[in-house]
C-alpha positions as CSV (number, residue, x, y, z in Angstrom):
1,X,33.3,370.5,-66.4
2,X,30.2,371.8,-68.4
3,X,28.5,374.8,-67.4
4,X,25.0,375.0,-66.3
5,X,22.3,376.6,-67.9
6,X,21.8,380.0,-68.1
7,X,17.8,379.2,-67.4
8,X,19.3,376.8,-64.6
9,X,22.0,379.4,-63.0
10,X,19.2,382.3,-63.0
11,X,16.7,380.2,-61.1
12,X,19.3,379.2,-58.3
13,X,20.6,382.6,-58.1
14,X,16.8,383.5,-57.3
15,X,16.3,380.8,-55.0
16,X,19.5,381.5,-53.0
17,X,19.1,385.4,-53.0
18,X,15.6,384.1,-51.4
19,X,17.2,382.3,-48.9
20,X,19.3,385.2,-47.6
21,X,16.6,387.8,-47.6
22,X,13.8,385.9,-45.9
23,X,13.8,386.5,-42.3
24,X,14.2,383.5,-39.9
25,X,11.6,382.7,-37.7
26,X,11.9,383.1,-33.7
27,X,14.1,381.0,-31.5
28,X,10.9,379.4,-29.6
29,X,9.1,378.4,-32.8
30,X,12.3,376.2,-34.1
31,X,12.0,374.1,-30.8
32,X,11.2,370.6,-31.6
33,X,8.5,368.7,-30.5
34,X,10.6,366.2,-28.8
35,X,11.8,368.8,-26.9
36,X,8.8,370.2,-25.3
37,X,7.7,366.9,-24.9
38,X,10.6,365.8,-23.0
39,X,10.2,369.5,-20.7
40,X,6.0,369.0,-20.3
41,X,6.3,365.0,-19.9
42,X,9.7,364.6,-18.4
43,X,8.5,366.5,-15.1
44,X,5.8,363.9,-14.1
45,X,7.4,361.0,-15.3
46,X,10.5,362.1,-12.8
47,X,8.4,362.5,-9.9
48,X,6.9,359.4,-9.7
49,X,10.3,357.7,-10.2
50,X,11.6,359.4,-7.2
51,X,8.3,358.6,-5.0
52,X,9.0,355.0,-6.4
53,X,12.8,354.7,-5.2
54,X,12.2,356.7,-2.2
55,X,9.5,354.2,-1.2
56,X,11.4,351.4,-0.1
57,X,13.7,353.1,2.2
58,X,10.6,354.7,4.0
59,X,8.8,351.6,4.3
60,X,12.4,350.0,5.8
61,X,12.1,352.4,8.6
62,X,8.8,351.8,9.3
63,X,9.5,348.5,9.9
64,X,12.4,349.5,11.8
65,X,10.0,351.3,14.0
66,X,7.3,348.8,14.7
67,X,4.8,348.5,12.2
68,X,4.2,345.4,10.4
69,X,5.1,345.0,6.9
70,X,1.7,345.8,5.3
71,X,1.1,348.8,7.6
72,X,4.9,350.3,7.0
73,X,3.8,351.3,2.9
74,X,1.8,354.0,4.6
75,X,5.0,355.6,5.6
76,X,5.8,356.4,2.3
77,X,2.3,357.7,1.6
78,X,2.7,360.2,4.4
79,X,5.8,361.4,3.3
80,X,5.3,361.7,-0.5
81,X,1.4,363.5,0.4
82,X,2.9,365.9,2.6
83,X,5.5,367.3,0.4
84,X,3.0,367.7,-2.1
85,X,0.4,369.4,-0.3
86,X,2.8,372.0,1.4
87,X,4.5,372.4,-1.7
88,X,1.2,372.7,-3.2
89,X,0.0,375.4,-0.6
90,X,3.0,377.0,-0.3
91,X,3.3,378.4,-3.9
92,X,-0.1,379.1,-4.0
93,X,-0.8,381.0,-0.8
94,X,0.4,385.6,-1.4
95,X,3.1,386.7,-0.2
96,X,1.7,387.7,3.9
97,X,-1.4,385.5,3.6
98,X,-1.9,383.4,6.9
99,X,-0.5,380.2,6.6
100,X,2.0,380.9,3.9
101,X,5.0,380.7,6.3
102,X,3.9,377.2,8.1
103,X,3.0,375.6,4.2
104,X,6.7,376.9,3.2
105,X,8.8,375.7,6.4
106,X,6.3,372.3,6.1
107,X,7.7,371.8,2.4
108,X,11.1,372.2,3.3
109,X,10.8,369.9,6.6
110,X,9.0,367.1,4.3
111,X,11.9,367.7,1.4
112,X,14.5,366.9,4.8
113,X,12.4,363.9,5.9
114,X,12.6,362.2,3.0
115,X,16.2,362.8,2.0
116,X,17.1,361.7,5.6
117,X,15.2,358.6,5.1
118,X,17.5,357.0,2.2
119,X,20.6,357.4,4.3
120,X,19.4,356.0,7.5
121,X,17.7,353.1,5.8
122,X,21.3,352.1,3.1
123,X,23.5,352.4,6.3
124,X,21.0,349.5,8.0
125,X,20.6,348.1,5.1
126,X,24.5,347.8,4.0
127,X,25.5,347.1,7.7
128,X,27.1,350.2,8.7
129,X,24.3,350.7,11.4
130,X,22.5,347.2,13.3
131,X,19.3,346.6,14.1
132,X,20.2,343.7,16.4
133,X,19.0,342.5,18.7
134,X,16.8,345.8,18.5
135,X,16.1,349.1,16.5
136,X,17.8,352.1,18.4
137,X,15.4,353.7,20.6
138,X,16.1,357.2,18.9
139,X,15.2,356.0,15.4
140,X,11.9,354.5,17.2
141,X,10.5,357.8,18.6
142,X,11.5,359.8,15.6
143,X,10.1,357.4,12.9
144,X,7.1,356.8,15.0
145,X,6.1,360.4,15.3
146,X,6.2,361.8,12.0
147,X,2.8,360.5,11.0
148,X,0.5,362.1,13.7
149,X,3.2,365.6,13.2
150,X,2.1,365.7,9.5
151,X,-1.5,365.1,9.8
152,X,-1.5,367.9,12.8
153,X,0.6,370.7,10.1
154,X,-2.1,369.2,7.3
155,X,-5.3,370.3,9.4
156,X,-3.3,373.3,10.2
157,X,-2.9,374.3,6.6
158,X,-6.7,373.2,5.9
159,X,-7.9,375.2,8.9
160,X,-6.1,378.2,8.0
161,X,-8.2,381.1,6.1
162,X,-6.8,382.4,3.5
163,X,-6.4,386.1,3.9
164,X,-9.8,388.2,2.4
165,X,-9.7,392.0,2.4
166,X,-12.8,393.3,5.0
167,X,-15.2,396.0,4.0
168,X,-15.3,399.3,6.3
169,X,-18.7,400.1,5.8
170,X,-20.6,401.3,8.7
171,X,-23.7,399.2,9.8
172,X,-26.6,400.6,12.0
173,X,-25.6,399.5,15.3
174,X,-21.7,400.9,14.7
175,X,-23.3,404.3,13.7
176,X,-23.3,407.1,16.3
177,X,-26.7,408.6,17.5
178,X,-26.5,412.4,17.8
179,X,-29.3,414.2,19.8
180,X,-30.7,417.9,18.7
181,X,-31.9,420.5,21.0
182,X,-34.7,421.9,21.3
183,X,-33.1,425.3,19.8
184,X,-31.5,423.6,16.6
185,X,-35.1,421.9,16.0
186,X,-37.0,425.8,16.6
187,X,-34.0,428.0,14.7
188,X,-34.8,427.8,11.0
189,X,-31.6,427.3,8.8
190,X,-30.5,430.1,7.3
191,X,-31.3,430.2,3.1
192,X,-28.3,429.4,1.0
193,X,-28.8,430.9,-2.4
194,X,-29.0,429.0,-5.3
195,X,-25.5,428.0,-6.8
196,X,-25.0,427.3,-10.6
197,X,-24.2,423.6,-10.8
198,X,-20.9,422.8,-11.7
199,X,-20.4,421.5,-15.3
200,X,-19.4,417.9,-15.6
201,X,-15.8,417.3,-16.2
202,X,-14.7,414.6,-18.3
203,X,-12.6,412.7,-17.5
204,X,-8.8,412.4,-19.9
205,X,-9.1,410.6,-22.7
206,X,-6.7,407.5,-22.4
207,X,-3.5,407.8,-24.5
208,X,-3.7,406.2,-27.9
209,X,-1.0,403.3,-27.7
210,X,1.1,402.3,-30.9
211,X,1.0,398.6,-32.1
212,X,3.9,397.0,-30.6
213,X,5.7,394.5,-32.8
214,X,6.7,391.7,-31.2
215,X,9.4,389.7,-32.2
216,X,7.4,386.5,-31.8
217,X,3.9,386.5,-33.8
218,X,2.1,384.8,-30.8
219,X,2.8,387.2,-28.5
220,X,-0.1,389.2,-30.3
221,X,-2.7,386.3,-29.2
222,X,-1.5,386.6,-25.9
223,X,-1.5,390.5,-25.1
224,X,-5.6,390.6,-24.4
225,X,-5.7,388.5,-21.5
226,X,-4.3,391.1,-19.6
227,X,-6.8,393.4,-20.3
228,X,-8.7,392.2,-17.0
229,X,-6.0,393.6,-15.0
230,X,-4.7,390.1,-13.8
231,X,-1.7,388.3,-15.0
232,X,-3.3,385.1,-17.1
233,X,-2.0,381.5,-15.8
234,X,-0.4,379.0,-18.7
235,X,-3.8,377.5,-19.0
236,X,-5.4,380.5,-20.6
237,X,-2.9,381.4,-22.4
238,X,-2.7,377.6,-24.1
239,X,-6.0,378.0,-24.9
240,X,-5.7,381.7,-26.7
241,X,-2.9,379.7,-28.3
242,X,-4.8,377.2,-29.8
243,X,-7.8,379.5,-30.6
244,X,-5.7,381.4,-32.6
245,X,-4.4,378.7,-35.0
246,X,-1.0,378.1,-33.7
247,X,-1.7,375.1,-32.1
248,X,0.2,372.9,-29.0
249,X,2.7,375.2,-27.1
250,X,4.2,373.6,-24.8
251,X,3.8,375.6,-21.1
252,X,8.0,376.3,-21.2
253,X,8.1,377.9,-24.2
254,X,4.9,379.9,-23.3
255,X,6.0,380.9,-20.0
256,X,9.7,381.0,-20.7
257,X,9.4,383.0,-24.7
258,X,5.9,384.0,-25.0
259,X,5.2,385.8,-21.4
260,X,8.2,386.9,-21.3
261,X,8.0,388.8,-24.6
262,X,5.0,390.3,-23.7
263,X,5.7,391.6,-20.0
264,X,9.2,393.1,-21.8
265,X,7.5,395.6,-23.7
266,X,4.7,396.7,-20.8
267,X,6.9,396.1,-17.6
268,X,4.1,397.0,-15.0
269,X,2.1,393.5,-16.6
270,X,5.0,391.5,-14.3
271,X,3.3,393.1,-11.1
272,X,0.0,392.4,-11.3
273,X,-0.9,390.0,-8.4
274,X,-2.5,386.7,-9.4
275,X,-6.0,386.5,-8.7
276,X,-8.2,385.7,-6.0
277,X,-10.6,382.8,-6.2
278,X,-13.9,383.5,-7.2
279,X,-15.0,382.9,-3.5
280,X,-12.6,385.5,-2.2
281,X,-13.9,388.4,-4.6
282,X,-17.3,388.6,-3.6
């Protein structure tokens, strides 16, 4: 076999020395795109497959119960609304806020209705249960009062404030009216001699924080949204993203890599509580 080149051999040597010595870059940023695509797409797509193969069943029961055939697709309507809504209110309601407790045992009674619903309707359907020469009387009066129970738990939820921290300052009616005597007002006050005012006191200089570095570049684009003492949703975060030139992230890798990084190195950044609505700050 003939040898290679001594030019060639030196110029591999480099190039494979190179290999070894360059660092690799993090997990997160060898992620494919069909990946995230498949974790930021797949959700949604899902969802309405399951509202789609759910719907039938529901509309069976409807049926079942006395509506006619048209009228029965709103049974799957309810269903699939309410779970989303409580759901919906549920995770976004604080932890003690009114309301949070009825939204969370509402998403888990909508999550039983409609996995209840399949079973009934196949065992009709494949003739384990019969429907002749009528529907049983219990499937009647439970089918038939779940819409008016969810609308009544949806105008609960709406009705329900959410929790707003009240000011304890004193108005004019609340303050107390204290009456001097005719002594106090004749008695002149006694003279208090002149004090040297105190000297202001600064206040400590913040400590001067070293540069973390991060494992993953982009946490660096990330770190200044907390500044405002809130915890930043994936929203602004994809958007510092983007600003700073490293384009589409999908919302897995930055909550899952990114975040996480980031709340690793300053722990007390995982307790801030999210933050209020702009008509609950005033």
């Amino acid at each position: 076999m003939k040898l290679l080149p001594r030019r060639l051999w030196r110029r591999l040597s480099r190039s494979l020395g190179a290999r070894r010595t360059t660092p690799l870059p993090p997990s997160s940023a060898r992620i494919p795109w069909w990946a995230s695509l498949f974790t930021d797409a797949g959700r949604p797509i899902v969802a309405v497959l399951v509202m789609i193969m759910c719907a039938p069943g529901e509309h069976h029961l409807g049926v079942l119960a006395g509506w006619d055939t048209r009228l029965a697709w709103g049974m799957a309507s309810v269903l699939a609304a309410y779970a989303g809504i409580a759901a919906v209110v549920a995770s976004r309601r604080p932890k003690g806020a009114p309301g949070k407790t009825s939204a969370v045992v509402g998403a888990w009674l909508a999550l039983g209705a409609a996995m209840a619903a399949q079973p009934v309707s196949h065992l009709f359907v494949t003739g384990h249960w019969s429907a002749e020469p009528h529907a049983p009387a219990w499937l009647v009066v439970v089918v038939s009062c779940v819409p008016p129970l969810v609308l009544g738990h949806l105008l609960h939820l709406a009705a329900t404030p959410v929790a707003v921290p009240s000011s304890s300052v004193d108005t004019e009616q609340d303050t107390p009216v204290v009456e001097r005597t005719d002594e106090e007002m004749t008695t002149p006050a006694p003279a208090v001699p002149p004090t040297e005012a105190p000297a202001p006191q600064l206040p400590p200089a913040a400590p001067v924080r070293p540069p973390i570095a991060y494992r993953d570049p982009r946490c660096a684009a990330i770190r200044p949204l907390y500044d405002g003492g809130t915890r930043p949703g994936t929203a602004a975060m994809r958007d510092a993203l983007e600003a700073a030139g490293y384009g589409r992230v999908g919302d897995s890798t930055i909550r899952g890599v990114i975040r996480a990084e980031v709340e690793e190195h300053e722990p007390v950044l995982s307790t801030y509580p999210p933050a209020l609505p702009a008509s609950h700050t005033a």
